[in-house]
N, C-alpha and C positions, 0 to 999 in steps of 0.2 A: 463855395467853401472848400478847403482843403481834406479830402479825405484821410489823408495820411497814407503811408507807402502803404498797405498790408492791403485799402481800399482798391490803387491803383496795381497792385499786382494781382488781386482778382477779376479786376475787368480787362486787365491785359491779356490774361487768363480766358476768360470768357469770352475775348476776342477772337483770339486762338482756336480756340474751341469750338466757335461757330464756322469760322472759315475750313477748318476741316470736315465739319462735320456737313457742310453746304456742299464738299468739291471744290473750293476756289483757294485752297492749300492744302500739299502735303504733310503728313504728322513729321514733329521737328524730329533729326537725331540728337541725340546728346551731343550738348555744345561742350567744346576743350576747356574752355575756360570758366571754374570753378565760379566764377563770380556770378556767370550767366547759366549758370546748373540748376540753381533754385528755381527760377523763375520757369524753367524749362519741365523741371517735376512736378511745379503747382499746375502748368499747364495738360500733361502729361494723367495727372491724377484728375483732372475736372473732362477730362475727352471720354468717360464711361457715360457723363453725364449730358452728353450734350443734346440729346434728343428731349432729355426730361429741361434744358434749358430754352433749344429754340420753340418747347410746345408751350413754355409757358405765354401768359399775360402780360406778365412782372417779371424780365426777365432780373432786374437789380433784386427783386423782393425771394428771388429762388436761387438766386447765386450761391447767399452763403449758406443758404440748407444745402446746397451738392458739394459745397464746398465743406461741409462739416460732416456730409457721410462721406466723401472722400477721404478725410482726416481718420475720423471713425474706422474704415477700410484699413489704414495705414497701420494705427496705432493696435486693432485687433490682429492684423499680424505681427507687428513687432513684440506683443503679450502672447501670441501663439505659440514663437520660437524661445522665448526667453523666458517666460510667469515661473515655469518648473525652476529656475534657478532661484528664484525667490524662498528663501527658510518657512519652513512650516510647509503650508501644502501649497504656495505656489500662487498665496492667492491675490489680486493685485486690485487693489481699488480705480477706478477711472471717471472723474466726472468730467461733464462737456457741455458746450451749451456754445450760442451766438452772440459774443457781443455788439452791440449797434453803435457805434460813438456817434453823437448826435453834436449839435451845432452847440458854441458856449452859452450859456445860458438856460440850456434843457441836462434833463437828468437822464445821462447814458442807460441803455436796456440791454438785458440781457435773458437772453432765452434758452433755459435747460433744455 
């Protein structure tokens, strides 16, 4: 089945990730072209995590927990530099969680 792209740019991601974190690649530089940028931060963002991915079992079933403190990482700084700009005391609600898109027929999951 089709995972959909967000599926495939995390195991691209995780591909990445292992091959540097094995020795058998270099960490990428920043690609010129804005198109191939994204793909290159998601990678970028999941290489803290790659020791917590090649130890796993599962590594599909641990992807997107690193991949959602990764995000987490992300989004706690860009509230770090920015929340005080927010009226009143600055204070900024944030909910998050994993969604799982499942095959047609099953009921999608989502994990807070």
């Amino acid at each position: 089945a089709d995972g959909g792209t967000c599926c495939g740019s995390a195991v691209a991601a995780a591909g990445y990730v292992t091959s540097v974190h094995r020795g058998e690649a270099e960490p990428a530089l920043c690609p010129t072209d804005p198109l191939d940028a994204q793909q290159h931060f998601v990678g970028s963002m999941l290489l803290p995590y790659a020791a917590q991915l090649e130890g796993s079992d599962e590594r599909m079933v641990e992807l997107p927990h690193a991949l959602y403190n990764a995000q987490m990482e992300l989004v706690g700084r860009i509230l770090e530099k920015s929340a005080g700009a927010v009226a009143g005391e600055g204070r900024v609600a944030v909910l998050g969680g994993i969604q799982i898109n499942t095959p047609p027929g099953f009921t999608d999951y989502y994990l807070p």
